[in-house]
N, C-alpha and C positions, 0 to 999 in steps of 0.2 A: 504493500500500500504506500510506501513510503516512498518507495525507489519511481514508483508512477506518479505520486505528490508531484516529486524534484523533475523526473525526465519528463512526463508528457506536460504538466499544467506550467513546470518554473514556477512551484511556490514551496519556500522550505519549510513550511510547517503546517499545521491543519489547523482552521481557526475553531475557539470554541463552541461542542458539540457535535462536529464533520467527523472527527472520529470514531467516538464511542457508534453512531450512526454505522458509519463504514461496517464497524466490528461485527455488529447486529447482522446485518446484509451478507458479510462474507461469510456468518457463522450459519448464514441459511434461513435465515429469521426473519417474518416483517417489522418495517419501522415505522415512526413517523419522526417527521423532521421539523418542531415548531422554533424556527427562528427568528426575530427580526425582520424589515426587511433590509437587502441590502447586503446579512451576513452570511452571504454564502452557501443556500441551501442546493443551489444546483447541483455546485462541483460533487454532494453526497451520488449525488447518481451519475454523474460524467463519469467519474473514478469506477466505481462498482460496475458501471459497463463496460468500461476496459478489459475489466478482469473477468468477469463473467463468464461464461461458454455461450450464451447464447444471444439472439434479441432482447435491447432493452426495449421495452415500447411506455413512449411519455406521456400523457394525457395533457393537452395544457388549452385553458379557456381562449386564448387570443392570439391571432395570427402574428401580429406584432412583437409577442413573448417567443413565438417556434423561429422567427427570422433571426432575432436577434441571437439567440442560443443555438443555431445554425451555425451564424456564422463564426461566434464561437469557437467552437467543434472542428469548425474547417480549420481555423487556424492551427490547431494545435494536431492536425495531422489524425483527427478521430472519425471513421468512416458514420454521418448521419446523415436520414432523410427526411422529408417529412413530407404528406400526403393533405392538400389541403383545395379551398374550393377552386383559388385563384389559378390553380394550373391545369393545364391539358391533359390529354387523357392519356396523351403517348407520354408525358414526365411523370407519371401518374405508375402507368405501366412499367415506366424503367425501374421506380424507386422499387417496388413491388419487386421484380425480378430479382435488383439486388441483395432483399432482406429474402427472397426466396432461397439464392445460391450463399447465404451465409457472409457475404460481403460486407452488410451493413453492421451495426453494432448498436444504433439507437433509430428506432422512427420514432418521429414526432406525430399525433394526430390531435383533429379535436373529438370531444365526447360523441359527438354527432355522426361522427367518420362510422361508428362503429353500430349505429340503423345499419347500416348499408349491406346487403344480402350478399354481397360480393365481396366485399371488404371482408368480410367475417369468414367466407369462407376462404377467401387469400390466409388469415391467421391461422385459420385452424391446419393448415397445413405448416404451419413454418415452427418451431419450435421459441417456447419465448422463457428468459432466466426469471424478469423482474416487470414487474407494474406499476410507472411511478405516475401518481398523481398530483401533478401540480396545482397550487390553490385548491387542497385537498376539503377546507372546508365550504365549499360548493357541495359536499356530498351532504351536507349536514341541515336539515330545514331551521337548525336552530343557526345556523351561520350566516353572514349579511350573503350577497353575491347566490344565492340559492338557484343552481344550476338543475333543474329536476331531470334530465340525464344521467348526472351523476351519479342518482339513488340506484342506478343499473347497475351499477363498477363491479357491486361485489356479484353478481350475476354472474358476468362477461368474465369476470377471475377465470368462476369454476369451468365454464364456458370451452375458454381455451385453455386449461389446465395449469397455469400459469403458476410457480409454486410460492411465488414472495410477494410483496406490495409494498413498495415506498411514497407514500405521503408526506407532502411538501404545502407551509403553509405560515404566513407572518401573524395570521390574526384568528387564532382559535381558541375561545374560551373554556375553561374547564369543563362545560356541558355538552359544548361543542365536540375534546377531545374524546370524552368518553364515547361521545355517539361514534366517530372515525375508531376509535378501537373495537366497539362492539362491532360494529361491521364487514370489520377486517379479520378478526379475531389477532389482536397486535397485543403481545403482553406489557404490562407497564413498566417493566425497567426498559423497553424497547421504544418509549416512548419518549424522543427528548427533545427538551425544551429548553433555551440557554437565557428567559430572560427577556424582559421588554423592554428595560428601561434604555436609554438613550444618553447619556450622560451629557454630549455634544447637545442637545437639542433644548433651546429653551421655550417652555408653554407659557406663552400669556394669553391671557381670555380677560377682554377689554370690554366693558358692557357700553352700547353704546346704543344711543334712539336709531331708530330706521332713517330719521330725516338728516342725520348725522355722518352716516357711512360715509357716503363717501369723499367726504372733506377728511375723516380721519384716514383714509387709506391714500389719499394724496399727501397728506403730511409724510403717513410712515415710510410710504414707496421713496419721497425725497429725499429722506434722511438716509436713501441707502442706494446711490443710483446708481446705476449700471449694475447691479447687483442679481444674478439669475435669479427668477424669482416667479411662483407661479400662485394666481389667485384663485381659489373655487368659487362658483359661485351656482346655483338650483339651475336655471333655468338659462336654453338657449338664447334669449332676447337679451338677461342680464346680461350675457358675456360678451354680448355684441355692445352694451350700451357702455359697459364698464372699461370695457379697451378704450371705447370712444373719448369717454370722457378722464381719461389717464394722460392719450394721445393730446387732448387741448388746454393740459396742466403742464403741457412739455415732459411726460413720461412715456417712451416709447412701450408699447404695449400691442400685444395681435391677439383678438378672439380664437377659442378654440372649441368647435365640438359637434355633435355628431351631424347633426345639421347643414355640416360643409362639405362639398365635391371630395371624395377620395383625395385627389392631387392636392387639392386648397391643403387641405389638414396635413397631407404630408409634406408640403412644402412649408410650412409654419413650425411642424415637428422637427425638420433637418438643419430651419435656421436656428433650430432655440438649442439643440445637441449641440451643434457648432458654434455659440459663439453667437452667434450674427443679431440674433435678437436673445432683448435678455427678458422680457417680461411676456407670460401666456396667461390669459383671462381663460378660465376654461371651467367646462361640466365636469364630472369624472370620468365622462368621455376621455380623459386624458390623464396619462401616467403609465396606464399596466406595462407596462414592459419597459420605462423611461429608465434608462440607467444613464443617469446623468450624473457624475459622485459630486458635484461643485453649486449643489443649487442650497442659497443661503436662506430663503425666503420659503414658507409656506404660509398664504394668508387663507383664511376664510371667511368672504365677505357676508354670504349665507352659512347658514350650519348645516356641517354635514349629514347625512343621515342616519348614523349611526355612532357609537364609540368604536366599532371595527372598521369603517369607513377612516374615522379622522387615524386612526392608526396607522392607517395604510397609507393615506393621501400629507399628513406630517412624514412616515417615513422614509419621503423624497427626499429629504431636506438631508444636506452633510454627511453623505455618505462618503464624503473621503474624511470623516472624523473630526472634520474641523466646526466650530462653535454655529450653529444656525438659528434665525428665528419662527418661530411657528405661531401665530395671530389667530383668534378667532374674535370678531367684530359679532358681541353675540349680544341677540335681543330676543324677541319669544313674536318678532313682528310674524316672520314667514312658519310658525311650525304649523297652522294647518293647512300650508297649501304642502307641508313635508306629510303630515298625514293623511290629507287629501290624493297623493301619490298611490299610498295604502291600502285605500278604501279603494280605487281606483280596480286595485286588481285583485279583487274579492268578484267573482265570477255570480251573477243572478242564479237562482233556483231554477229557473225555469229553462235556463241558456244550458244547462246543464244536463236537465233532462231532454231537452232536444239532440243531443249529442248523443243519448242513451240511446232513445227513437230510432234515432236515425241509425245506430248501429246494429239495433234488432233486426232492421227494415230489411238487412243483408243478412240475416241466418242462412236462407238459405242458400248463397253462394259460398258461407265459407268462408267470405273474403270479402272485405271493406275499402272501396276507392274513395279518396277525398284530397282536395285541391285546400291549404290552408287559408286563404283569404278568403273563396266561398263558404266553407265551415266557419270561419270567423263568423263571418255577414250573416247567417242564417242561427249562429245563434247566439249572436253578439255578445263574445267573448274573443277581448282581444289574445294575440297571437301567444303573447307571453304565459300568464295564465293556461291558454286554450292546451298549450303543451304540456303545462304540471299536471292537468286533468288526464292525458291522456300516460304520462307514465303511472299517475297514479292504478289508471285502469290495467295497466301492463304487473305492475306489481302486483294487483289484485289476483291476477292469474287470468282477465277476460281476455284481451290483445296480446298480439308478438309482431312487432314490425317485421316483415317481408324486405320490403325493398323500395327504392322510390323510381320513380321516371320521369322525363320530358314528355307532355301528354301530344304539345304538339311541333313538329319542325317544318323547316321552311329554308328554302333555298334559290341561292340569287344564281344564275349562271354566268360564268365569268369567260367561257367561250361556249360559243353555240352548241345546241343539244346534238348535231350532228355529228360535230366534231368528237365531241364525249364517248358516244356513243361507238364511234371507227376506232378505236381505243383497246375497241375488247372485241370477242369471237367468241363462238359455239354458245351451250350452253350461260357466260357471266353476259354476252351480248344480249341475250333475248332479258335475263334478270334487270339490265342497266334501261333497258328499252322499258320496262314496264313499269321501271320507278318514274320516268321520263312520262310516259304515255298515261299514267294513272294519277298525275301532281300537277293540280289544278293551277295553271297560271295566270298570276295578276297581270299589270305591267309589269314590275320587273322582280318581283318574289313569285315563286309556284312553293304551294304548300305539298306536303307529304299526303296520301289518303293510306294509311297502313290498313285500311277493310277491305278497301278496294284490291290491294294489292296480296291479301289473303285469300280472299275469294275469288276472283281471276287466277293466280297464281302460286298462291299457296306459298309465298314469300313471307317466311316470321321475319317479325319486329327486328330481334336482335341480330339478323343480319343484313336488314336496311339501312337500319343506325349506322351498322360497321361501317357499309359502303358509303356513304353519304359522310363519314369522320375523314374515310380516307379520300374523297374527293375534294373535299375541304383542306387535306394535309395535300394533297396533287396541284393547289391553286385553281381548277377548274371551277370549282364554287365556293358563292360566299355560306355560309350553313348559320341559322338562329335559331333556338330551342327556347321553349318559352312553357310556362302550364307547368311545374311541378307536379305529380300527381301520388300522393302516397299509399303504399301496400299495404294491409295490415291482415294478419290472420286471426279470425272470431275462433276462439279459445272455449269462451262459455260465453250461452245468449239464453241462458234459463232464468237470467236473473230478476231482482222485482225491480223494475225502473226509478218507481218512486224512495222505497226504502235506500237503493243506491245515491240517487240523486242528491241526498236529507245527508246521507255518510259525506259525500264529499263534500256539499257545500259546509258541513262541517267542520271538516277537514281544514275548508280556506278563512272559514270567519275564524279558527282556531289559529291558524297563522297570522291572521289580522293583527291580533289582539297581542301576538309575540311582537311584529314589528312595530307596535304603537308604543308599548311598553321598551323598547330598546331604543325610540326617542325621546321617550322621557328618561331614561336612563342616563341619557345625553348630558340632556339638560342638568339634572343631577349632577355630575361629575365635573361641569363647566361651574356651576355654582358654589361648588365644596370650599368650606374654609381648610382643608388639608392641603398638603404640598400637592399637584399636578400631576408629577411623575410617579408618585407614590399612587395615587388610586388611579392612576392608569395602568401601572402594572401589578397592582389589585385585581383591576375587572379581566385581567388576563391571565391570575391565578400565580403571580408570581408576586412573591413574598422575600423575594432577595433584594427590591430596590429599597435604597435610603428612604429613611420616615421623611426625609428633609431634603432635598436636591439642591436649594439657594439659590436654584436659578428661573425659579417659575412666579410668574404673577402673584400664587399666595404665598411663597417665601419671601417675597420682595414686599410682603404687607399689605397686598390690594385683591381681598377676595374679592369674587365677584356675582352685584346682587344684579342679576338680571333685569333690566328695564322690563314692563307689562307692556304686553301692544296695547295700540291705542285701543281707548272705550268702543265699542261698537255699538250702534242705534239696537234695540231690544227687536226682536224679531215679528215678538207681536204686533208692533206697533206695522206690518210691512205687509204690503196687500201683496196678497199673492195672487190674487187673478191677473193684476197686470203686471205679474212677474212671470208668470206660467201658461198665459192663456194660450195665447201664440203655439208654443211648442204645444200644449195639450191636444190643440188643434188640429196640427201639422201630423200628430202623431198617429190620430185616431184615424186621420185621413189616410193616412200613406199604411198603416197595420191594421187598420177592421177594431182596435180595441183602446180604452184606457191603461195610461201608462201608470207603471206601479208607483208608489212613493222612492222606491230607491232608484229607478229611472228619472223621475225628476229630481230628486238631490242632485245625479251626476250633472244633470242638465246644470241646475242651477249654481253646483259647486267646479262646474267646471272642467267635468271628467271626462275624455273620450270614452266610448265606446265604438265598435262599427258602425252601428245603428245608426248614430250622431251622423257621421259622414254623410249618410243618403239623405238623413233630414236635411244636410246643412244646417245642422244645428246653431255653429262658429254666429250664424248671418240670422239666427233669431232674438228677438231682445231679451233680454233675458239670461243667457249662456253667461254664465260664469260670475251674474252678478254676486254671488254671497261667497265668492271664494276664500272669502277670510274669515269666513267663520267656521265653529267645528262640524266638521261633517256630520257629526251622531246629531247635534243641534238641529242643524238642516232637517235630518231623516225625519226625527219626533217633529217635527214643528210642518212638513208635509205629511207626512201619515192624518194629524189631527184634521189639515182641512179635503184630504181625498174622500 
């Protein structure tokens, strides 16, 4: 382990925790690896793949975390690949061949990779040593980032026989750890953990009115300029307004988030790695994978949504060890448009049971097709959500994803169909003719008809596609795929609709009520007359940091009493027919029925739905007037007048 420290990485020592890890791994054993961010959790599984005998394969949430850990890897002379949307299907197919002939040593994928009825059957052939999941508490409904994929992993273990699991992760609470070991079955001395506290990193939590922010974050930005330095803030429009107005204080400043062109964002992300720009206004849209070690600054002009959020979005800051500061501009103005977020994806009863319906509908094929936007729309539940429902139902034992497809293709010719066509002879001639003669042309797209082309010809799908990928790879055509269409196989369809329905919306208002409570949690901890570091590495179960750190806001003598948002008008006092009519209207119009009371809260608090979209909800009066107030508020106070 040592002699691979020094020769492959060039680092003479293993920093604390990388070891005892390592030990666990080589001895055969699963781990988990809870460190910081920052300190080092990767190199536990870069090293242990070296040594290994066989494939490592990584789990990791973001495309941005597999490039950068790529590249990496290449550096140091370590054969790894990684299998992901953005690429073709012949780099797709190389990586594959090479983790098939033993070549590889690590692939990377996402959770997602491993739906895929092909992907799974490419694993099940290849032999694998180790399991490593990164930001492992995704697998944990008690963990912020709740990835409902994840709850698959320990499936997919037994699945591919896979004999060890390494879990990697900077912000997993006590509750949280215990759930990643029950499910891994990882014994506790196997479980380690070096520690939160931060010693470089100083907490202040500044209470300050809403009408105040942002005069005090021009202050504190000047007092430190040029200084790499990134702001959060809720919502895509802040980050646009908050660049702005840094920009005509003479702070250079660039919005970041998810809201911008692919390019836009990565061109804002390459200037701020290098140099070029030192100030990013962003959502948390921004960060996963930033390994920047020199950023001095982390403000928060809104509060984060969590204490495992601010954990992670502070543990940008001085990573090369040197002194940093970490700001939260805190008032209690924006927490229920943070709760409102919450409520948001709390799925209706009834969206729910439509989902049941509709999968009964299909017993007797066996088999379940569904496009996710139309499933969304029909039983308006958005997309996020609509997916925790559906692993839920897989865990239950009802569904097992199949496989997905393009439902539909379409192709530009890039020289004439004649030409195409004298290209080929015998038998693949009359095949090329028929995809040509049975693909309806526009002006200048002709779609695929694969019925047509079964019936006529008796031409399967899977070798239409082929030939239309490699005409596309020939230059001869331009090729677009569009229509996802997902597989699922009906497992069990005896079940009672409604009792199931009542379990899961269960399930979600259960979850609710965890995320509401892990914002007031928040709040708590930004308020505390205790040192800062100290019950942050509290709430993370570590008991080794200083009572007193002297370098946080309440060692410095300024605890902090949160300002009240402002007074809000009493509800009753608020006609709700001309808050509500409009939409009731629009409603009843466009669905045959009245809208529930928690359909109009969304309405009124401001929540998408699908639904919303086809209203044009945005453009009725009404949308989003009470967004400041508490959503349970809203509910009760619609219920009384429906």
């Amino acid at each position: 382990m040592h002699n691979t420290l020094e020769q492959v990485f060039g680092y003479p020592q293993f920093r604390p925790g990388q070891e005892k890890t390592l030990n666990a791994i080589m001895a055969g054993r699963s781990a988990a690896a809870i460190f910081p961010t920052g300190s080092g959790k990767s190199l536990c599984y870069q090293l242990s793949a070296v040594l290994l005998p066989h494939l490592t394969l990584v789990i990791s949430p973001l495309l941005a975390l597999m490039q950068d850990q790529l590249a990496f890897l290449q550096r140091h002379g370590i054969a790894a690949g990684s299998i992901d949307s953005a690429q073709s299907r012949d780099d797709a197919s190389e990586v594959m061949a090479r983790a098939r002939s033993g070549e590889l040593k690590i692939l990377m994928v996402s959770v997602e990779r491993l739906k895929n009825e092909r992907f799974r059957n490419f694993l099940q052939q290849v032999p694998i040593s180790l399991l490593v999941v990164d930001e492992a508490h995704c697998i944990s409904e008690w963990g912020h980032n709740f990835r409902p994929d994840y709850l698959k992993l320990p499936d997919y273990q037994r699945q591919f026989n896979i004999p060890q699991v390494l879990l990697l992760t900077a912000t997993a609470t006590p509750k949280v750890i215990v759930d990643m070991q029950a499910k891994f079955a990882i014994a506790a001395e196997d479980v380690v953990t070096t520690g939160f506290y931060r010693p470089n990193l100083n907490l202040w939590v500044e209470p300050v009115r809403g009408q105040d922010k942002r005069r005090r974050l021009v202050e504190w930005m000047s007092e430190r300029p040029g200084q790499p330095s990134i702001v959060y803030v809720t919502l895509q429009k802040t980050a646009e307004h908050i660049a702005e107005h840094l920009q005509r204080h003479g702070i250079q400043a660039e919005a970041y988030h998810a809201g911008l062109p692919h390019e836009q964002r990565d061109g804002i992300q390459k200037r701020f790695m290098g140099g070029q720009s030192n100030c990013i206004v962003a959502t948390i849209a921004f960060g996963m994978g930033i390994d920047k070690s020199d950023i001095r600054n982390v403000v928060h002009f809104d509060l984060p949504k969590s204490i495992e959020n601010y954990s992670q979005e502070i543990g940008r800051a001085g990573r090369d060890g040197q002194p940093s500061d970490c700001l939260v501009l805190a008032n209690r103005d924006s927490l229920n448009v943070l709760e409102n977020f919450v409520y948001g994806d709390t799925p209706e009863l009834d969206g729910i049971r439509h989902v049941l319906d509709e999968l009964q509908a299909c017993a007797p094929q066996g088999e379940w097709e569904f496009m996710w936007g139309p499933l969304a729309d029909n039983s308006n539940i958005r997309q996020l959500p609509l997916k925790t429902l559906l692993v839920q139902l897989e865990l239950r034992g009802v569904i097992a994803p199949r496989y997905a497809y393009y439902a539909e293709y379409r192709f530009k010719y890039l020289e004439e169909p004649e030409a195409l066509l004298a290209r080929f002879e015998g038998e693949r001639r009359d095949f090329v003719a028929a995809i040509i003669q049975t693909s309806k042309r526009a002006r200048s797209w002709a779609t695929v008809n694969f019925d047509a082309l079964y019936e006529q010809h008796q031409a399967e799908r899977n070798r239409v596609v082929k030939a239309l990928d490699y005409f596309q790879e020939k230059g001869w055509v331009e090729l677009e795929s569009k229509l996802m269409t997902e597989v699922y196989t009906l497992l069990k369809t005896d079940f009672d609709p409604q009792a199931l329905s009542a379990e899961l919306h269960a399930g979600f208002t259960q979850h609710e009520h965890t995320e509401i409570t892990r914002i007031h949690a928040m709040l708590d901890l930004f308020a505390t007359d205790r040192c800062l570091g100290f019950r942050l590495a509290e709430y993370f179960g570590d008991s080794n940091a200083p009572q007193q750190c002297g370098h946080c806001s309440v060692c410095q003598g300024q605890v902090a009493r949160l300002p009240a948002p402002p007074e809000l008008p009493a509800l009753v006092d608020k006609p709700f027919e001309a808050l509500c009519g409009e939409f009731i209207h629009r409603h009843e119009q466009h669905t045959g029925s009245m809208p529930s009371a928690e359909r109009v809260t969304r309405f009124l608090c401001g929540i998408s739905v699908p639904l919303f979209t086809k209203l044009k909800a945005r453009t009725i009066p009404g949308f989003a007037v009470l967004e400041e107030y508490p959503y349970a508020e809203v509910r009760n106070w619609s219920q009384s007048h429906l």
